[in-house]
Phi, psi and omega in degrees: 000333196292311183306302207303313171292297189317314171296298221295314194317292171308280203325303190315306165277244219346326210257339201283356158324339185266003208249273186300294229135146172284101205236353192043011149325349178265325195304119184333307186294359182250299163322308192290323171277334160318312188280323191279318177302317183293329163254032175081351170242065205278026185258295176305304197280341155297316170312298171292328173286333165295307162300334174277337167260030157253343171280325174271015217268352166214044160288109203212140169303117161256118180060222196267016185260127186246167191244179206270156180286105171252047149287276175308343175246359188264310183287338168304281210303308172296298198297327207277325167310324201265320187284005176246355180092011204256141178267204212277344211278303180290353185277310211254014156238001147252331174314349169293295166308307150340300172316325221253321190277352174272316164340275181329324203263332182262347199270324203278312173309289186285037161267280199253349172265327178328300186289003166260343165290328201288292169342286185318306174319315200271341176294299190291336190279336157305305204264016178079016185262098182295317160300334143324296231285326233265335153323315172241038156273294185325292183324311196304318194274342188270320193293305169303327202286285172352277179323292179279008127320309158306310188294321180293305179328283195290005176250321200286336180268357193257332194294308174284039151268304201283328185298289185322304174311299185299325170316321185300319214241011164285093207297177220262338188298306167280023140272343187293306176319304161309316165318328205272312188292339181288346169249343154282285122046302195235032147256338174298290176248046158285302194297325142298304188291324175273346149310337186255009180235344185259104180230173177300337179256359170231014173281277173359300172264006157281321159330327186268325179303318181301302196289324170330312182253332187289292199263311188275331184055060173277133181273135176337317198294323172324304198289289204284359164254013117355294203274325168296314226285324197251355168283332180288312173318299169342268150337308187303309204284287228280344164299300234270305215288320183292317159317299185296337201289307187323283183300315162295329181308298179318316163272352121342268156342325183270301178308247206004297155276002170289278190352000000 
C-alpha cells in the first residue's frame, strides 16, 4: 500500500505538466527512475525509462490527434515491471496499452468534467469575477492530476499479481518476439526524432559524438560533456562577435572624424 501511495504521489507531479508548463516532468526518462528509486530499483527504472522514451520519443499532438498517455504508461508500465520482476521488454508492451486506455481515459475527464468547469469559468468571467476565473483554472488541472493519481496508485496495488500471473502463462516464444520489439521499437523512435533534427548543420556533430564512443570508446557522459563544452564555445564565440562588429565600428567612426 505504501509503494502504491509513493506511484500515486509520482503520478501526481507528472500529471501537473498539464498545469506548470511544458517542464517535461512527464516524460518516461524522467518517471522511470522516479518510479524505480521509490520502488528500490533505479537501475530498472533507469533502463525502462529510457527505453520507453525513445519508443515514444516520436509521438507527438497534431490538432485535436492526440497520442497515447504516455504519462500513465510510462509509470504503470515501470512500476508493474519492477514489481514482477519483469525486464524492459514486458514494461513497453504494457506500457502501450496501458497508454492507449489512459487516453480514453483523459478524452472522457476533459469532455465532461473539464467542460463542465470551463462553463463555470466562462459564466464568472461574465460577471466579472476574476478570482472565480482564475480558481478553476487551477481546480480543473489539479483536479485531473488527483484523479489519474489515484487511478495509477490503484491499478499499481490491484495490478501486480494479476502482471505476475499473465507473465507466467505467456509462452516463451511471444516473450522472444516482444524482446525483439523492445529493441526494434525505440530505435524506430530514435530514428523519427533524427529525421526531423539531422541536418547539414548538426550532422558533423552527431557524427563526431558517434566516432568519439565508436572508435575513442568515449562514454555517453563524456560525449554529451563534450558537447557542453562546444555549445559554451559557441555561445562565447557568437557574444564575442557583436562587441567586435561594435568596436571597428566605433573606430571608424573616430578616423572619419579626425579626418
Amino acid at each position: 500500500m505504501q509503494q502504491a501511495l509513493i506511484v500515486g504521489i509520482i503520478a501526481f507531479i507528472g500529471f501537473l505538466e498539464c498545469g506548470v508548463g511544458n517542464s517535461m516532468i512527464q516524460r518516461p526518462i524522467v518517471m522511470g527512475p522516479l518510479v524505480g528509486l521509490a520502488l528500490g530499483d533505479l537501475n530498472t527504472g533507469l533502463q525502462i525509462g529510457a527505453t520507453l522514451e525513445l519508443a515514444f520519443m516520436g509521438t507527438q499532438a497534431i490538432g485535436a490527434a492526440l497520442p497515447p498517455e504516455i504519462t500513465a504508461g510510462g509509470i504503470l508500465g515501470t512500476a508493474l515491471a519492477i514489481s514482477s520482476g519483469a525486464g524492459v521488454d514486458v514494461a513497453l508492451t504494457l506500457a502501450l496499452p496501458i497508454a492507449t486506455l489512459a487516453l480514453l481515459v483523459k478524452n472522457a475527464y476533459y469532455l465532461i468534467v473539464r467542460t463542465a468547469m470551463l462553463h463555470v469559468s466562462d459564466r464568472c468571467a461574465a460577471e466579472g469575477n476574476v478570482r472565480g476565473v482564475e480558481f478553476w483554472h487551477l481546480f480543473s488541472f489539479l483536479s485531473y492530476a488527483f484523479v489519474m493519481a489515484i487511478i495509477c496508485g490503484a491499478a499499481f496495488a490491484a495490478g501486480a499479481p494479476a502482471v505476475q500471473a499473465f507473465l507466467d502463462v505467456i509462452p516463451q516464444f511471444v516473450k522472444s518476439g516482444l524482446t525483439v520489439a523492445a529493441g526494434i521499437l525505440p530505435a524506430l523512435g530514435f530514428a523519427l526524432l533524427g529525421s526531423m533534427l539531422v541536418n547539414k548543420d548538426v550532422a558533423p556533430y552527431f557524427f563526431l559524438g558517434f566516432l568519439l564512443a565508436a572508435y575513442l570508446e568515449l562514454p555517453v557522459l563524456g560525449v554529451a560533456l563534450l558537447g557542453v563544452l562546444l555549445v559554451l564555445l559557441m555561445l562565447k564565440g557568437n557574444l564575442l562577435a557583436p562587441a567586435t562588429a561594435v568596436s571597428a565600428t566605433t573606430s571608424e567612426e573616430l578616423e572619419d572624424e579626425d579626418f
